[in-house]
C-alpha positions as CSV (number, residue, x, y, z in Angstrom):
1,X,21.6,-20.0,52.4
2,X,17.8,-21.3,52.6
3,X,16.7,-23.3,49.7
4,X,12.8,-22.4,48.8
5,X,10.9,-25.8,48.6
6,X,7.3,-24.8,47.8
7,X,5.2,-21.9,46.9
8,X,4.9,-20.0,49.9
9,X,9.0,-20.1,50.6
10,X,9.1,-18.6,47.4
11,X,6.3,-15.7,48.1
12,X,7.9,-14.7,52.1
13,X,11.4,-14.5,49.7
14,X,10.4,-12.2,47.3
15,X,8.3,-10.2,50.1
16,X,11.6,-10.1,51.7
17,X,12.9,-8.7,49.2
18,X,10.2,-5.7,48.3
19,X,7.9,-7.3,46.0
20,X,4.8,-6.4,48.0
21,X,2.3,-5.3,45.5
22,X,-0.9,-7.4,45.4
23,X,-2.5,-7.4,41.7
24,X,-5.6,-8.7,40.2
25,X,-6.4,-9.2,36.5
26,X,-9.6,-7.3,35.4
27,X,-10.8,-6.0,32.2
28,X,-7.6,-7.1,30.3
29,X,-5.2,-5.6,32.5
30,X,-3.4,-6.7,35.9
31,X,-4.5,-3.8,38.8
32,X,-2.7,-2.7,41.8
33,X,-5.3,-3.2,44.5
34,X,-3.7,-0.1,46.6
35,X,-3.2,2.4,43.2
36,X,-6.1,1.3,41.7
37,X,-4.1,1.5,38.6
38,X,-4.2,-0.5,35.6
39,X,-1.2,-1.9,33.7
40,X,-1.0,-3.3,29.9
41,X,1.1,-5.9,29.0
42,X,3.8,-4.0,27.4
43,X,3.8,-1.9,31.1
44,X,5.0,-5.0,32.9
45,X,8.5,-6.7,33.4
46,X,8.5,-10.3,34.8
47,X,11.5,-10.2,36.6
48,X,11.2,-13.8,37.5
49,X,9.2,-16.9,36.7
50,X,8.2,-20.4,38.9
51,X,6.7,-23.1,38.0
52,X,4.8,-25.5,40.7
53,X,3.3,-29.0,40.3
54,X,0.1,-29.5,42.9
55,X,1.3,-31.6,45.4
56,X,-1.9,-34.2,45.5
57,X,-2.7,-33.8,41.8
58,X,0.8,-32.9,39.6
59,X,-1.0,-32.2,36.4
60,X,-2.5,-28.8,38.7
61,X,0.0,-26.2,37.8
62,X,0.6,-22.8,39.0
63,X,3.1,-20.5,37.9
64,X,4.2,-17.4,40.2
65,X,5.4,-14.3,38.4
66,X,7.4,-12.0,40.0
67,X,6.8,-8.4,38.3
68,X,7.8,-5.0,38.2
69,X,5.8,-2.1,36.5
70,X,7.3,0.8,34.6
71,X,6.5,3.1,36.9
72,X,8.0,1.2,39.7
73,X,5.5,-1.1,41.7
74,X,6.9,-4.3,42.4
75,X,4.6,-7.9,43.2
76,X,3.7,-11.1,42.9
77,X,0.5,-12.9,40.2
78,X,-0.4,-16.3,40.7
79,X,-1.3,-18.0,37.5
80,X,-3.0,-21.4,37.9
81,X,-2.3,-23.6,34.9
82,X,-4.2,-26.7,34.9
83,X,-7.6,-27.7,32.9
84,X,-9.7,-24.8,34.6
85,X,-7.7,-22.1,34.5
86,X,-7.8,-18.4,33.7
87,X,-7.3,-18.1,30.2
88,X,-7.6,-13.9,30.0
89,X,-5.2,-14.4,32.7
90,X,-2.7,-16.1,30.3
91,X,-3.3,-14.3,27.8
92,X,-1.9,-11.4,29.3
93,X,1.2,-12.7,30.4
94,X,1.5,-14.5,26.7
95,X,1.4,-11.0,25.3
96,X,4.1,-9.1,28.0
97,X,6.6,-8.2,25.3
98,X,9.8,-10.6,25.0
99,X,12.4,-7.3,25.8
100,X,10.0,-7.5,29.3
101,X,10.8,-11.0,30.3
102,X,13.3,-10.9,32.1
103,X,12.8,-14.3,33.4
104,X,14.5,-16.2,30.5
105,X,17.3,-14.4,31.2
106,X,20.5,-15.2,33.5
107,X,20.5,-12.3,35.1
């Protein structure tokens, strides 16, 4: 069994594993470049959750969420977490509901 050590190990694994969507946060919702569509929090699951220090500077944070949508697209959102980062961003993913975070979970 490979053990993921970084970032990327953790992106090619969930790839790997279907999570191909690519999403971008715009106008207070995460959009699915290829659909074009536009999801709310309450439409997304986070079926897992990472946390990364940066290796030159640990207090530069990044968090990789590994989503689903209800209608069935799965990917990945890279939130950066350090002094300068994306607060709509957060935002978002502070208002998925709890029943959607699946990431707390041992599942």
């Amino acid at each position: 069994m490979s053990q993921e050590r970084n970032e990327l190990d953790y992106i090619k694994k969930y790839q790997n594993q279907g999570f191909t969507c690519n999403f971008r946060f715009e106008n207070e919702k995460l959009v699915e470049s290829n659909t074009k569509n536009g999801y709310k929090p309450e439409q997304i699951i986070i079926k897992r959750e990472h946390r990364f220090e940066g290796i030159s500077n640990p207090s530069d944070m990044s968090i990789l969420y590994v989503i689903e949508t209800t209608d069935g697209h799965k990917g990945l959102v890279t939130a950066n977490y350090s002094y300068n980062s994306d607060t709509g961003l957060d935002e978002f993913f502070k208002n998925i509901p709890k029943e959607n975070d699946l990431s707390k979970r041992n599942i």
